[in-house]
C-alpha positions as CSV (number, residue, x, y, z in Angstrom):
1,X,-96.7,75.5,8.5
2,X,-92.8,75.2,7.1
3,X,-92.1,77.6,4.7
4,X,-90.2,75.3,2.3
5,X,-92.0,71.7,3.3
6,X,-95.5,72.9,3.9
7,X,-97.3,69.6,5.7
8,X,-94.6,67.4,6.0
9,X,-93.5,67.2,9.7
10,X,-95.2,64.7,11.2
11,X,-94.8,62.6,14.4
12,X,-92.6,60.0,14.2
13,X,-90.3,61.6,11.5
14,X,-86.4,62.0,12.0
15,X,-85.7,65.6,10.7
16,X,-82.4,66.8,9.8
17,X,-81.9,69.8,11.1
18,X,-78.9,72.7,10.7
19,X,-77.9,74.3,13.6
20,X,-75.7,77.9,13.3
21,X,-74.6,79.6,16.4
22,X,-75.8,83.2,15.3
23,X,-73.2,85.9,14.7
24,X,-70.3,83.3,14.6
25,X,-67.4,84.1,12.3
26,X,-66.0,82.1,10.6
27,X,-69.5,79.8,11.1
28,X,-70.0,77.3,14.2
29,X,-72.3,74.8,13.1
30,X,-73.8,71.1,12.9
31,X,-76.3,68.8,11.5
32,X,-78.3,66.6,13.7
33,X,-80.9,64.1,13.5
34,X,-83.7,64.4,15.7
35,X,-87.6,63.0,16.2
36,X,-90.0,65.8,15.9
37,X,-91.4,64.3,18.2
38,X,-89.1,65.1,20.8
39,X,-90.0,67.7,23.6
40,X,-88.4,70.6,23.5
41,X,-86.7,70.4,27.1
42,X,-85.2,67.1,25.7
43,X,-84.4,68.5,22.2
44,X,-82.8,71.2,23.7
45,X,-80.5,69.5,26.2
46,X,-79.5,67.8,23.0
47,X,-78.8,69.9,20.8
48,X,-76.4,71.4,23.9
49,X,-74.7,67.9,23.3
50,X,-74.2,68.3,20.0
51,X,-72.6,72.0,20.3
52,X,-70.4,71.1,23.0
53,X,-72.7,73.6,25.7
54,X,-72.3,72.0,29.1
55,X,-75.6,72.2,30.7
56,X,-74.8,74.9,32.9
57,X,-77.4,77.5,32.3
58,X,-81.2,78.0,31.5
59,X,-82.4,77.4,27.8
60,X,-85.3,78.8,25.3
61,X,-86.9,78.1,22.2
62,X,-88.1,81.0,20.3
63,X,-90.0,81.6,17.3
64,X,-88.7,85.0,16.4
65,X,-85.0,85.8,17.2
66,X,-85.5,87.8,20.4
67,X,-82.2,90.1,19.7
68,X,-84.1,90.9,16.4
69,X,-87.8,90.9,16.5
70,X,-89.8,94.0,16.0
71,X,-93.5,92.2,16.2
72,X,-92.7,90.9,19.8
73,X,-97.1,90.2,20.2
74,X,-96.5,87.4,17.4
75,X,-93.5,86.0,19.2
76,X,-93.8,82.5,20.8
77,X,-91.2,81.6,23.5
78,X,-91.2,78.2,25.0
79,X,-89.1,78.2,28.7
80,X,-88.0,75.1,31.1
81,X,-90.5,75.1,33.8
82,X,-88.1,75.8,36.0
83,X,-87.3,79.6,34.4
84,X,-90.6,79.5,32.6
85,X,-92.5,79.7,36.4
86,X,-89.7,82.6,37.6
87,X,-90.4,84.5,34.2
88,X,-94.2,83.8,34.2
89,X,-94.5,84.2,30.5
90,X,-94.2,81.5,27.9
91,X,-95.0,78.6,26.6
92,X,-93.8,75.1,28.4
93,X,-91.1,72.9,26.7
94,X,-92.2,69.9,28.8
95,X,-95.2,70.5,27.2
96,X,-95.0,71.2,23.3
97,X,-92.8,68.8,20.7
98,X,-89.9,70.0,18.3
99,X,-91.8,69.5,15.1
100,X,-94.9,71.5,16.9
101,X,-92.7,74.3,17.7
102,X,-91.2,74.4,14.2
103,X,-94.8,74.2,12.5
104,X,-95.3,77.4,14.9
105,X,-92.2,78.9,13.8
106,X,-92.9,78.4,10.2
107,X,-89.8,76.3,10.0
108,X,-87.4,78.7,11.1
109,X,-86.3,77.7,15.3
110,X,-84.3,79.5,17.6
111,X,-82.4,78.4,20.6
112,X,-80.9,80.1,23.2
113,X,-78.6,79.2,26.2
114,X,-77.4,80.8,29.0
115,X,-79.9,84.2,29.5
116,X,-76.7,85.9,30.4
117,X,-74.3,85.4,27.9
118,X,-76.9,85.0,25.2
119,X,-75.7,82.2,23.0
120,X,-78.6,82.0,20.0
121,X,-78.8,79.6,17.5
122,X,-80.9,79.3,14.3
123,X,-82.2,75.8,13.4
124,X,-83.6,75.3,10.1
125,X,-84.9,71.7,9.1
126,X,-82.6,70.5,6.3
127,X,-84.8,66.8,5.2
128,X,-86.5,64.9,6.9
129,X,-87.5,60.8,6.8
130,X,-89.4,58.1,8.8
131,X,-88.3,57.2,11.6
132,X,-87.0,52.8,11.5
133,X,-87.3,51.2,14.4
134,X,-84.0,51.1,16.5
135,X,-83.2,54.8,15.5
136,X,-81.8,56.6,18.3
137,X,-83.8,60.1,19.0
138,X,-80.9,62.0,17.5
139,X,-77.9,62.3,16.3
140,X,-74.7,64.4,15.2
141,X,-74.3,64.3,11.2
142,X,-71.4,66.6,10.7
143,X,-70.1,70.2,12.3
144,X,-67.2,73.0,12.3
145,X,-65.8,74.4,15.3
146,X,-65.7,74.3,18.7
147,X,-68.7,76.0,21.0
148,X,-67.3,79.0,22.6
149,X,-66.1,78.8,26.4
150,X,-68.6,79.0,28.7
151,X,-69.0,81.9,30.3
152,X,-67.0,83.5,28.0
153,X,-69.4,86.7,27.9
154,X,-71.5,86.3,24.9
155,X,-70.1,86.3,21.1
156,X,-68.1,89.5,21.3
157,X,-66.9,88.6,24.6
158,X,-65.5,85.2,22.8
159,X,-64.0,86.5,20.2
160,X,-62.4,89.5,22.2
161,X,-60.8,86.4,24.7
162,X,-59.9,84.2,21.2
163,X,-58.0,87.1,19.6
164,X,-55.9,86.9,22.7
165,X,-55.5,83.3,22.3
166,X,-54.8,83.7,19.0
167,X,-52.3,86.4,19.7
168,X,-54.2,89.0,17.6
169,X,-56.3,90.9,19.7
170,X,-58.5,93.9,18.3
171,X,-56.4,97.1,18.9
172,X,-59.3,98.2,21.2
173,X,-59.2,95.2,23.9
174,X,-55.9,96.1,25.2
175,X,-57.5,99.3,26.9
176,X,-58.4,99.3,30.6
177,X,-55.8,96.0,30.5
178,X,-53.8,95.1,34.0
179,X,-50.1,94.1,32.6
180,X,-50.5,90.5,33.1
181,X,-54.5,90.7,32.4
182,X,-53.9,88.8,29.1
183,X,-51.8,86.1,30.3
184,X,-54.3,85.4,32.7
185,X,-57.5,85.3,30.2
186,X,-55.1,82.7,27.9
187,X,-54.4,80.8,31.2
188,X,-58.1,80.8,32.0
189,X,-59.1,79.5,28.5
190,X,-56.5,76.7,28.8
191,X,-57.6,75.4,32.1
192,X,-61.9,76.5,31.1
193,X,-61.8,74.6,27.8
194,X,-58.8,72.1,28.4
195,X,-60.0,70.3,32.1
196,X,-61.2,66.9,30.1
197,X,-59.0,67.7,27.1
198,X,-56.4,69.8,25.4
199,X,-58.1,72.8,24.5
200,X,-58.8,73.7,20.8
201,X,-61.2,76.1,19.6
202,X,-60.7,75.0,15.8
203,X,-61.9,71.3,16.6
204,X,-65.1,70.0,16.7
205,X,-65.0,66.2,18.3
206,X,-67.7,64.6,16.7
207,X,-67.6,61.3,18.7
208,X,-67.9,63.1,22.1
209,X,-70.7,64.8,20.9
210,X,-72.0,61.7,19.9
211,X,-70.9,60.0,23.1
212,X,-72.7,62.7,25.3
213,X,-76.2,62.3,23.1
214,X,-75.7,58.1,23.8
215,X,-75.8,59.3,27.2
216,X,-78.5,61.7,27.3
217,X,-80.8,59.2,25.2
218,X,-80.2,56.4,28.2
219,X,-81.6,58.8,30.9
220,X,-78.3,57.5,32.6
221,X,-79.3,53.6,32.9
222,X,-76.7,51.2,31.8
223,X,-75.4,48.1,32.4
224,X,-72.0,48.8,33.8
225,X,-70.0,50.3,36.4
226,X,-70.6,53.9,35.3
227,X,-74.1,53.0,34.6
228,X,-75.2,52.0,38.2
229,X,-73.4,54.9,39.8
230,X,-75.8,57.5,37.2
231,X,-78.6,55.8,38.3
232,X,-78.1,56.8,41.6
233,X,-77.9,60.1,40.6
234,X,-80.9,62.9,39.9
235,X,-80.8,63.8,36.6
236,X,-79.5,67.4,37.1
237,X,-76.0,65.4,38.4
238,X,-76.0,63.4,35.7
239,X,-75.9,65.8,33.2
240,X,-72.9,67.2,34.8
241,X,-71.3,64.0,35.1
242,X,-71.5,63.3,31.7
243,X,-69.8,66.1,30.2
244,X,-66.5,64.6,31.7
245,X,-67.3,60.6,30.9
246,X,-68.1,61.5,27.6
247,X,-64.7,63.3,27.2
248,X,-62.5,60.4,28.3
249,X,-64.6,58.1,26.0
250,X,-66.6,56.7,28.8
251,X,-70.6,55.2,27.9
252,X,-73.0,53.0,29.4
253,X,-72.8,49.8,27.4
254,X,-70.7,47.1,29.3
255,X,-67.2,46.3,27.7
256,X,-65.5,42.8,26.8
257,X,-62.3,41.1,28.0
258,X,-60.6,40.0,31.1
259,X,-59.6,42.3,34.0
260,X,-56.1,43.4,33.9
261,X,-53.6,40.5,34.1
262,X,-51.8,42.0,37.2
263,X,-54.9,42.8,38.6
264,X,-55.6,38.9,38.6
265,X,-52.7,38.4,40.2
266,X,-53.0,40.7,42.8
267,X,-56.1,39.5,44.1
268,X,-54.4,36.1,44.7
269,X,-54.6,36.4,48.7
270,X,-58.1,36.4,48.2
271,X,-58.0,32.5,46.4
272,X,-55.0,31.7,48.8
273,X,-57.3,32.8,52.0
274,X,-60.4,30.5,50.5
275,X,-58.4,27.3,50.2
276,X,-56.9,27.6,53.9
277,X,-60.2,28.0,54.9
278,X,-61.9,25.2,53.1
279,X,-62.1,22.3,55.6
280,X,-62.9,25.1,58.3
281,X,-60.4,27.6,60.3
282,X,-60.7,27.4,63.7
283,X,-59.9,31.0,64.8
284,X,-58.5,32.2,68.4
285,X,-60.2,32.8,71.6
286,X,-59.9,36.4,70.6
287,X,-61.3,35.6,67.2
288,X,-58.1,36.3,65.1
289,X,-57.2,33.3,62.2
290,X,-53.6,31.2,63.8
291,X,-50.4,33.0,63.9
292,X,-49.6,29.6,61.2
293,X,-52.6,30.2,59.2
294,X,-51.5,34.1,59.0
295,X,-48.2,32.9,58.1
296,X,-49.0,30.7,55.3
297,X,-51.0,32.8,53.5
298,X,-48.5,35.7,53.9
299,X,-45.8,33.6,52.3
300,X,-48.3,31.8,49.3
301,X,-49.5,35.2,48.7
302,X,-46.0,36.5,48.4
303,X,-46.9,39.1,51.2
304,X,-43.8,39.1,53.0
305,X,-42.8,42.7,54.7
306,X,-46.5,44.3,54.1
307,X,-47.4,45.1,57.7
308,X,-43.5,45.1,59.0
309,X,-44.3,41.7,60.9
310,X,-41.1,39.6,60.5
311,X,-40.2,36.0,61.5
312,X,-42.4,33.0,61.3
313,X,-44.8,33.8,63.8
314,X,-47.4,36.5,62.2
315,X,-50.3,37.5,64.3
316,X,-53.4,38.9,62.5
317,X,-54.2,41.7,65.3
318,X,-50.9,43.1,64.4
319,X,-51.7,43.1,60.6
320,X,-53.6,45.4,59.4
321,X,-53.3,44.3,55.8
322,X,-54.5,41.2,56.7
323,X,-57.0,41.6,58.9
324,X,-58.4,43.8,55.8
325,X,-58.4,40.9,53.3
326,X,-60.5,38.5,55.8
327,X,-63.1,41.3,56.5
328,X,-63.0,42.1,52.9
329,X,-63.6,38.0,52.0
330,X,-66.7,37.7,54.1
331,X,-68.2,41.1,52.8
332,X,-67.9,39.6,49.5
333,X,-69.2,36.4,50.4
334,X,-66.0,33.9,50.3
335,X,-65.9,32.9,53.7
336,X,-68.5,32.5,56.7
337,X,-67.7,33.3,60.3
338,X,-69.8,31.1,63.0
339,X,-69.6,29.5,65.7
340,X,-66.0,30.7,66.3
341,X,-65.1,29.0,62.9
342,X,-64.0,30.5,59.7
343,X,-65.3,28.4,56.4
344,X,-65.1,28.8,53.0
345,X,-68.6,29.5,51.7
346,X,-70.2,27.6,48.0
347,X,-69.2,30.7,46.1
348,X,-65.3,31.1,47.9
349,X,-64.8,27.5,46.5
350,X,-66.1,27.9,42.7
351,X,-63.8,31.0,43.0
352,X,-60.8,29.8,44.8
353,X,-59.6,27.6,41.4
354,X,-60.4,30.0,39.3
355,X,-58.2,33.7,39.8
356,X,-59.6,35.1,36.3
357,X,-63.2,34.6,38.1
358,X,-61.7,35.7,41.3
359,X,-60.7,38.7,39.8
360,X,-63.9,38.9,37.9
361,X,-66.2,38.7,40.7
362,X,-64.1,41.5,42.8
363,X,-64.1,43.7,40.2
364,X,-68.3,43.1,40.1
365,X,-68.5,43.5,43.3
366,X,-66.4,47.4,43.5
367,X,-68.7,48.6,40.8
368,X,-71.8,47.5,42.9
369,X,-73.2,51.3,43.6
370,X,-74.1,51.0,47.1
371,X,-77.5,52.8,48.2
372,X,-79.0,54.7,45.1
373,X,-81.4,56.6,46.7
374,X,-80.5,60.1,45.3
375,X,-81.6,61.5,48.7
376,X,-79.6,59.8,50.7
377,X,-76.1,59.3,49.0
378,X,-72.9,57.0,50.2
379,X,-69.8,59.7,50.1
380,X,-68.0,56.4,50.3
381,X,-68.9,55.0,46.8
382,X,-69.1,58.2,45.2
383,X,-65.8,59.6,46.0
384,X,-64.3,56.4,45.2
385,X,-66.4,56.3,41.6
386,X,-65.3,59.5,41.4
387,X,-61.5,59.0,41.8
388,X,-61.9,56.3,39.2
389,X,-63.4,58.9,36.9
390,X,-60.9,61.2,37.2
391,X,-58.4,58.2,37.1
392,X,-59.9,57.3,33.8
393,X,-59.1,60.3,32.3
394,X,-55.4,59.4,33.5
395,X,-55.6,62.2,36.0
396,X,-54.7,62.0,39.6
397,X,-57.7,62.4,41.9
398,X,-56.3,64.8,44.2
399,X,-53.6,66.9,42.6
400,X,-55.4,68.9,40.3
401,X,-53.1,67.4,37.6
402,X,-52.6,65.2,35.0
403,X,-49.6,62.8,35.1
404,X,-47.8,63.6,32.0
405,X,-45.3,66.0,30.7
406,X,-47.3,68.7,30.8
407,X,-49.7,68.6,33.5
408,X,-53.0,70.5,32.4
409,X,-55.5,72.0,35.5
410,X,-58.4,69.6,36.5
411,X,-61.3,69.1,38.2
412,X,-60.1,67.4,41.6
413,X,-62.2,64.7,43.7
414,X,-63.4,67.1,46.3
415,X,-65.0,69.4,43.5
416,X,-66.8,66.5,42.2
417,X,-68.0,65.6,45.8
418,X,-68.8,69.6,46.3
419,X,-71.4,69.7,43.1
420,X,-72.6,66.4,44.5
421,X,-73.3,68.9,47.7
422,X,-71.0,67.0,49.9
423,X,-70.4,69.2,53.7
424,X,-67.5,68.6,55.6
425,X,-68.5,68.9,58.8
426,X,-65.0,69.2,60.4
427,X,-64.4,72.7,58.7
428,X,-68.0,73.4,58.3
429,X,-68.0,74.1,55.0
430,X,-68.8,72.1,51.3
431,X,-66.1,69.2,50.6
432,X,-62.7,70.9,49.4
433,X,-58.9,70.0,48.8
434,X,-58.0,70.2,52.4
435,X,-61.5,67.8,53.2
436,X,-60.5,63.9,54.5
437,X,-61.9,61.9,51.8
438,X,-63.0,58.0,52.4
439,X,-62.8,55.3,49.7
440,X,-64.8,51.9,49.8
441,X,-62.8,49.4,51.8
442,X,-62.3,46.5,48.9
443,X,-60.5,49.9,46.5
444,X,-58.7,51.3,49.3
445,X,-57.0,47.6,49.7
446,X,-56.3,47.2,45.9
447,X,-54.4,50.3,46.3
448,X,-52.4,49.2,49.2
449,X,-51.6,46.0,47.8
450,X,-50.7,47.4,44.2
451,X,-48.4,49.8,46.2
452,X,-47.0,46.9,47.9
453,X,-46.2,44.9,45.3
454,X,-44.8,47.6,42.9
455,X,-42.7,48.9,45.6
456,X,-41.3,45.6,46.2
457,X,-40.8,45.4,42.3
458,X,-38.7,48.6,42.1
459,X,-41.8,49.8,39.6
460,X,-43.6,52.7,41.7
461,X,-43.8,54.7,38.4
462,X,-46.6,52.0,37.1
463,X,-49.0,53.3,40.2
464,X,-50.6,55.0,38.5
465,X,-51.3,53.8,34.9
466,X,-52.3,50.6,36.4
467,X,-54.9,52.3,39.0
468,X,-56.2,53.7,35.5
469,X,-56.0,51.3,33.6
470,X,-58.4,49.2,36.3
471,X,-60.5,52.4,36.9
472,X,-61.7,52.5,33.4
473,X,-62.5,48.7,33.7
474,X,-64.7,49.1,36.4
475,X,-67.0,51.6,35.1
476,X,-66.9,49.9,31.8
477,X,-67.8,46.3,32.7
């Protein structure tokens, strides 16, 4: 039973717990609150939310803090099945709820992460209260600090690397030291801590923490963009992918409001291409639409120079562009092709009046996961959700930068595809920043048109805030 509230965990109870990362100084802490009845695998991929841990290593519950016990026979320790089975002692997490395992404990938890490194932490129930209906299974209350680095090599291991941070190491870290050895740790905890965000270690970001628990708590199902490409995922690659949403301010509940305005009027080929095609196009022999036809809607759509064909007679087989935005159309189910006849279908002509809902219904249809069997993946849709990610963050997908005045390292596309276990089977090795990497078809001719149309506009800077600004509107909406 708990020391200090004999009887009172129950099922069904929210209990606030305090969390202190043992041997911390000055403390690194937070208050949570979580359902007892939580099991422990959950409660402990929680709690890693809540320190800022990114789910990385192996975890443990233990009774009796393992670096201190001196009656290991009473000592409970509850494992993931997955190191629990490699071990072969234990108890099973999947198996025994948080308020069991403090009752066991006698109210005093401990957690541990990463078997390496060693990170325990003490959890000690604060209050507890019923649980109302709508409460979320837990919850940050309040914290200090940043979590150390990961794989920073345990608590003295952090403190050794922060001192050099700091710019007051201990007198006896500089032994054994390569000259530049010290730059490189600093440059290593800039780009390790700092990939999603400037880097720290005094901070504690309460709203990412809370973000992250929103979506630990939805098992990765939402209603959005970024909600349909998690569920496509197994929940091992969702865990990783939410470290980084949850940094840019990402979640899983759909957003409000219109697509960007330019983005409506980019799409205006699309509207142009359904009205010519209303009453039925006739196409060529060959099966291309008229050299007139091409030539109208290059001019309505203010297309003029995009594929280098000049004069009044434009020929669809020499336009790529085009050619792309037809194809495109009937994928998305504006026009119909039969018979040798190109008509607008019932959905091109609600659209075709309406560019808001044009731009509506594209955007819908880009942020349409395509195949979410986890065991059989589309590399197209998930590096182009992935560039959008990364876009999100205002990063560019394949620089390893961000576009500001001072860049900061990042996680590119191709490592996102790598830890999605992506092979490129032209080098024979996993995807990497020399790897070719494809893009649906409807993104890839937003991006060409966008670069069209800003080029023409003598604005080529605004590439790439607009291509985030849109990114983030896809996986929200």
């Amino acid at each position: 039973m708990l020391k200090t509230m004999t009887g009172v965990i129950s099922l069904q109870r929210m209990l606030t717990v305090r969390i202190e990362l043992v041997g911390s100084d000055p403390l690194i802490w937070r208050t949570m609150d979580m359902d007892d009845s939580l099991m422990l695998d959950e409660a402990g991929l929680a709690l890693q939310c809540a320190m800022g841990w990114e789910h990385a290593h192996l975890q443990a519950f233990h009774s009796i803090n393992p670096h201190l016990r001196s009656r290991t026979d009473e000592a409970i320790t509850w494992y993931e099945e997955q190191s629990r089975l490699e071990i072969g002692l234990g108890e099973a997490q999947e198996t025994t709820t948080l308020g069991q395992a403090l009752r066991a404990a006698e109210g005093e938890l401990y957690f541990e992460y990463d078997f390496g490194d060693g990170w325990m932490h003490k959890i000690t129930v604060v209050s507890q209260h019923a649980k109302a209906a709508g409460d979320p299974p837990y919850r940050v209350v309040d914290g200090e600090l940043r979590a150390p680095l990961e794989d920073s090599g345990g608590i003295h291991g952090w403190y050794e690397k922060l001192g050099f941070f700091n710019g007051n190491p201990a007198p006896d870290s500089w032994e054994d030291l390569e000259d530049d050895e010290a730059e490189q740790i600093i440059a290593w905890m800039h780009w390790r801590g700092g990939r999603w965000n400037p880097f720290n270690p005094g901070v504690f970001d309460a709203e990412v923490a809370g973000r992250r628990l929103e979506l630990l708590a939805a098992q990765g199902a939402g209603f959005n963009g970024l909600g349909r490409w998690f569920e496509s995922m197994d929940p091992e690659l969702r865990l990783a992918m939410s470290v980084p949403a949850a940094q840019i301010g990402l979640g899983l509940q759909p957003a409000g409001g219109p697509p960007p305005s330019w983005f409506i009027q980019l799409v205006r080929p699309f509207t142009v291409l359904a009205e010519l095609c209303s009453d039925g196009l006739i196409l060529t022999k060959a099966g291309w639409m008229p050299p007139k036809v091409v030539g109208d809607l290059v001019e309505r759509s203010d297309l003029e120079g995009i594929d280098f064909e000049s004069g009044s007679s434009k020929r669809e087989n020499n336009m790529l562009t085009v050619a792309r935005i037809r194809e495109a159309a009937q994928r998305m189910g504006h026009l119909r092709k039969a018979k040798g006849v190109l008509t607008t279908t019932q959905r091109g002509r609600k659209l075709m009046d309406d560019p808001t809902a044009m731009a509506e219904h594209m955007a819908s249809r880009l942020a349409q996961y395509k195949g979410n069997d986890v065991r059989d993946r589309n590399i197209e849709c998930d590096s182009t959700f992935a560039g959008w990610l990364i876009r999100a963050g205002r990063y560019i997908p394949d620089r390893m930068q961000r576009y500001s005045a001072q860049p900061e390292f990042f996680l590119d596309r191709s490592e996102i595809l790598e830890i999605f276990g992506y092979w490129d089977p032209n080098q024979q090795r996993p995807v990497n920043g020399d790897s070719w990497l494809p893009s649906v078809e409807e993104w890839y001719l937003v991006e060409r048109l966008l670069e069209y149309r800003l080029h023409r506009e003598d604005k080529k800077e605004e590439l790439n805030p607009r291509l985030a600004e849109l990114s983030r509107y896809l996986l929200q909406h």
